[in-house]
N, C-alpha and C positions, 0 to 999 in steps of 0.2 A: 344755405345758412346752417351753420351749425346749430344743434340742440344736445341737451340731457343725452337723449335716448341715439343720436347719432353718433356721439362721442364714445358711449358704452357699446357700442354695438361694434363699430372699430375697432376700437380696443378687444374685446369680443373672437371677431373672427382674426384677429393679429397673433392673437395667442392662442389660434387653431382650439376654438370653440364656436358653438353654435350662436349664433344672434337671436334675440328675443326680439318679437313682434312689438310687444308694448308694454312700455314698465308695469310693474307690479303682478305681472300675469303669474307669479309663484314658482316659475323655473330653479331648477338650482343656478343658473346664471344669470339670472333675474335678480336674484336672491341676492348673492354674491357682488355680482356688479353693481349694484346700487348702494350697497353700502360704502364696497372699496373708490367708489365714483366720490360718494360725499367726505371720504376722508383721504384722499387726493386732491380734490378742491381745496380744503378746508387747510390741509397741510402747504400746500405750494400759497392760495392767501396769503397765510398767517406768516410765510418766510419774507416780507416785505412789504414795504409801504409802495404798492403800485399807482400809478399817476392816474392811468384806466378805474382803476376802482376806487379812488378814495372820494370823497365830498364834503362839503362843507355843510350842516343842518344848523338847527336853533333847538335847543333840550327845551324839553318841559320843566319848570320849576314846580316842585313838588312843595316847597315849603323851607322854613329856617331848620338849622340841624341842631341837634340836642348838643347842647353843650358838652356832654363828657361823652357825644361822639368824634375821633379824629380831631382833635383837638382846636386850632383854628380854624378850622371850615366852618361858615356861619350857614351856608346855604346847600339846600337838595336839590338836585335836578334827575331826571328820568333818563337815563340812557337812552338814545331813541332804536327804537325797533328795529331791526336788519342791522346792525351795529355789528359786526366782526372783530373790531380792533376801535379804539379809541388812539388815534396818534397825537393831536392838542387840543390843547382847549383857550379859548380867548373872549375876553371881556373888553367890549369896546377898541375891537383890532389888538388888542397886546394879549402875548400870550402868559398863562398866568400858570400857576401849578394847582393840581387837580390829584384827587385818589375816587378811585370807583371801588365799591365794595359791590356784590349780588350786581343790581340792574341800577342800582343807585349812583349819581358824580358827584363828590361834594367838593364843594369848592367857595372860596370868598371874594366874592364879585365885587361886592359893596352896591352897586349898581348899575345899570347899563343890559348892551345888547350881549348876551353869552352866545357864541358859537366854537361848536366840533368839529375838528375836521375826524373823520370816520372810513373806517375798510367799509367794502359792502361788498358782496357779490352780484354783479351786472349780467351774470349770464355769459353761459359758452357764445352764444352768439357776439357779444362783444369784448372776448375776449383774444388781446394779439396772439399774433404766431407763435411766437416762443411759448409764451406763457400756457397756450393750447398745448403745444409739445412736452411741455414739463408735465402739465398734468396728465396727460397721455401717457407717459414712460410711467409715471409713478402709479396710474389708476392698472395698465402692464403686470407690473410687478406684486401688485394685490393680486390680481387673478390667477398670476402664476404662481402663488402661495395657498389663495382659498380656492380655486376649480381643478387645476392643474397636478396641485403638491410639489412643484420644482421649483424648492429653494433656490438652487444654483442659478436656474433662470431670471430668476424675482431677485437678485442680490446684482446680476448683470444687468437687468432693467432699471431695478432702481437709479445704478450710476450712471446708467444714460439719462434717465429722469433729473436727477443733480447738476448733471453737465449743461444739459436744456436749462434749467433753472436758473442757473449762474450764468448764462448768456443772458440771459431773459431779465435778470436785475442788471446786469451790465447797462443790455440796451434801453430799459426805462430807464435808469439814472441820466444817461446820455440824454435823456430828452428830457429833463427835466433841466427848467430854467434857471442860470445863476440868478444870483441877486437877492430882492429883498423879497421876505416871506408875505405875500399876499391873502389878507384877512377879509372876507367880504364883509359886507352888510348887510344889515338885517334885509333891507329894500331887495341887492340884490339877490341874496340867496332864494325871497321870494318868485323873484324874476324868473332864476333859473327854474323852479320848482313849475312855472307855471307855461316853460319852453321859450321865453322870450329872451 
């Protein structure tokens, strides 16, 4: 099962460097790797709406929105926690239009069930093949830049990293259902949340 610390560690000894025992232990590849690890992630995420990572929540409402904020949005809601990307937003199943400022969504519901569908990081461990490879090429090419210093190496990793990537949105989209865009409910989203 893949993890954090197994993913940096291959990466690691691929780009003929030494492996760390345990994150944080202060190595300069410790050091290194953990940073270019979470901005590998975070880059390859943020290039697509993945079917593996995205989900459906229910925002907090915070309260009505000040008038001469954003104009017609009457209402606040709280981005929920682990939020990566916001991709829609829907008020009693129809999807409606939304602006998020800070941690803040505003939006005019009138009334009813609000739900997001949301990016979220689920972990190397369940993350597919491709998508493991992209972020592998691209976590590569950091190292080859902060442990290493060989641009040229880190500029050839990268666009294997790209290439991985763009196979990797290919084949999620493929699997992603025609048809009509499917809005849960409040009921089940609880379902889901509670493994049922």
């Amino acid at each position: 099962m893949a993890d954090k610390l197994s993913v940096i560690n291959d990466a690691l000894v691929l780009t003929g460097n030494n492996p760390t025992n345990t994150l944080g232990d202060g190595s300069p590849e410790d050091l290194v790797a953990q940073v270019a690890f979470q901005h590998a992630v975070d880059y390859v995420l943020a290039s697509h709406n993945w079917n593996f990572a995205t989900e459906w929540v229910e925002p907090t409402l915070i309260g009505p929105s000040d008038p001469d904020d954003y104009g017609t949005y009457t209402s606040v809601y709280q981005v929920p926690d682990g939020t990566l990307q916001t991709i829609k937003v829907a008020v009693n199943g129809m999807l409606t239009s939304y602006r998020i400022v800070g941690g803040d969504l505003y939006l005019s519901p009138g009334s009813g069930h609000v739900s997001v569908l949301r990016v979220v990081d689920p972990g190397p461990d369940q993350w597919p093949a491709l998508f493991k490879r992209a972020v592998h090429y691209i976590l590569m090419a950091h190292l080859y830049r902060g442990l290493n210093e060989d641009p040229g190496e880190a500029i050839r990793t990268e666009s294997l990293g790209e290439e991985a990537l763009s196979q990797a949105r290919t084949r999620t989209d493929q699997q992603q259902r025609a048809g009509a865009i499917f809005i849960p409910t409040a009921r089940k989203i609880r379902m889901e949340r509670r493994g049922g």
